[in-house]
N, C-alpha and C positions, 0 to 999 in steps of 0.2 A: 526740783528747784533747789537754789542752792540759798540757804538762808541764812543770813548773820543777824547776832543779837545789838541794839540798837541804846539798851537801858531803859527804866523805865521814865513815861513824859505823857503829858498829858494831849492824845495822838489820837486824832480822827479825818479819817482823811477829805472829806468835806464839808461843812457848817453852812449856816445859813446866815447873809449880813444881817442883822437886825440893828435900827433904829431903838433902842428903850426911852422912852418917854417917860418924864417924869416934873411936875412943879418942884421949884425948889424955892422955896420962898417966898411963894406968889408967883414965880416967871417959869413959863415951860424952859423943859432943857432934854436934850436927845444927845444920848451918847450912842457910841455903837459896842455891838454885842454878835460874838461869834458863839460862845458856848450856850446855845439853847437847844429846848427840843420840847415836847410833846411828853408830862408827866404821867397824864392817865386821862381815860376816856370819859368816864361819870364816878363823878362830875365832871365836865371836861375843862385840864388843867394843863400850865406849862409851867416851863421853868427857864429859867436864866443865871448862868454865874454872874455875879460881878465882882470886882476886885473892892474889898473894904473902904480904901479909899477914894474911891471917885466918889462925886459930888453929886450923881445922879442917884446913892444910895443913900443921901440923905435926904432926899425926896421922897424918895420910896419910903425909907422911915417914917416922914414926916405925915404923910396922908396914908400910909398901906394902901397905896396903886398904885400903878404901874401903865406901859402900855407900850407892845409889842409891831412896831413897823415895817413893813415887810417893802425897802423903796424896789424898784427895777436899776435894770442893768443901765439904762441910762441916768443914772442919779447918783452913779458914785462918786463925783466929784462933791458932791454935795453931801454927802456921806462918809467920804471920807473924812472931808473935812470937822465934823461934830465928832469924830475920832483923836485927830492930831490935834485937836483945844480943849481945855479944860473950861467947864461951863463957871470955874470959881473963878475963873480970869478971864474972861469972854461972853459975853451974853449971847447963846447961841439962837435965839427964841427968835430971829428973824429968817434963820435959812430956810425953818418950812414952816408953810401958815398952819397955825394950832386949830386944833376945834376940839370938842370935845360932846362924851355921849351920855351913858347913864350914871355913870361916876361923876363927875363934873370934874375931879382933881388927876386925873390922869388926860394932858395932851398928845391928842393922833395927831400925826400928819399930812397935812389933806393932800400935799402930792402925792404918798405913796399909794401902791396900789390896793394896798391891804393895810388894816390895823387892827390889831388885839386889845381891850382891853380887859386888864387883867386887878382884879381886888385880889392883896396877899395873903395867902391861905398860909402858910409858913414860910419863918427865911430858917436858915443853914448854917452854921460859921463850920465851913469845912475845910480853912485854914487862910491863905491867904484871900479866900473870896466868901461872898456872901452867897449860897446859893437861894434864888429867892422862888417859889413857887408861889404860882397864881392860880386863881381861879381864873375861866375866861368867862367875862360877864355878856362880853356882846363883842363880835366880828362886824368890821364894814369893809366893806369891797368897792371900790369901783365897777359901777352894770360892765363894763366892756373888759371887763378881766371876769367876769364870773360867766360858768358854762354847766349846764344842769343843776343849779344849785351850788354849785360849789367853786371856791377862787380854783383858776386855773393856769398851772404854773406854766406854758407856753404862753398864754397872751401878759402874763404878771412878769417872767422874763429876770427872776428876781438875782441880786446879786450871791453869787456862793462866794466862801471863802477857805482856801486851802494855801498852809506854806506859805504865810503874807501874802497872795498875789489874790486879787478879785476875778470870779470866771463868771460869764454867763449861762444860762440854761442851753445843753446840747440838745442832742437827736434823742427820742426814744429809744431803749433796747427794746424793749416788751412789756407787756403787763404780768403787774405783782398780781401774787396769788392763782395763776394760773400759768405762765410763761414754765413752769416745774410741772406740770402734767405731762411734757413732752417728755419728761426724761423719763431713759429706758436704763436699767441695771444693764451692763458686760457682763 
């Protein structure tokens, strides 16, 4: 392969859309969030960047919770949206109906198909963003997205994001953690 150097940037080539839920004042408010992922298993934790100034991190300040939205591929317009508005200029608290669970101060979104919520275990200031880590206190799924127990990312259908552009859930390659048995050394 022939490889050129690109500089450094903060480069992954697929994220997950997420919803961050959060009151801010009294009033839920959902921005969107591509830098998250999965911090550790037990306790089981996640995490999310967010940029210092959004208005969704004075939420988060203001209660320590959070709450992580997982919408589908049909809902990006409506996700988009909670992206390109600031909730300090827009009351976004009507595009998805709020509910909430064991926390009380973090709002899910009962369209989406999955929600996290998360109590802040740590936040981060690792320069321009806040990295904010949660505990997860309780998952709710929608029955028809969940398959043995667990949310299932073909019927959840969830938005990725890569290179500005929103993609949906492809085909299978194979299964992790065993799809590497097959391989034989040359």
């Amino acid at each position: 392969m022939d490889k050129i150097t690109l500089g450094p940037m903060p480069y992954m080539s697929v994220m997950p859309t997420l919803l961050v839920g959060a009151n801010v004042k009294g009033t839920p408010n959902y921005m969107v969030a591509a830098w998250a992922t999965v911090a550790c298993m037990a306790p089981p934790m996640v995490c999310v960047a967010i940029n210092k100034g959004r208005y969704t991190a004075q939420g988060i300040e203001e209660n320590g919770t959070f709450s992580l939205n997982v919408p589908s591929a049909r809902q990006v317009v409506e996700t988009d949206h909670c992206g390109l508005v600031s909730g300090a200029k827009e009351d976004k608290s009507g595009v998805f109906t709020s509910f909430y669970g064991k926390l009380e101060t973090a709002p899910l979104a009962e369209e989406c198909p999955v929600n996290i919520e998360c109590r802040v275990f740590q936040s981060v200031d690792v320069g321009s963003h806040l990295l904010i880590i949660g505990e997860v206190v309780e998952i709710h799924a929608d029955r028809s997205c969940v398959t043995d127990g667990k949310p299932d990312i073909a019927r959840i259908n969830p938005i990725i994001y890569a290179q500005a552009t929103y993609f949906d859930v492809g085909n299978q390659v194979d299964r992790a953690f065993s799809a590497g048995l097959k391989y034989r050394k040359e």
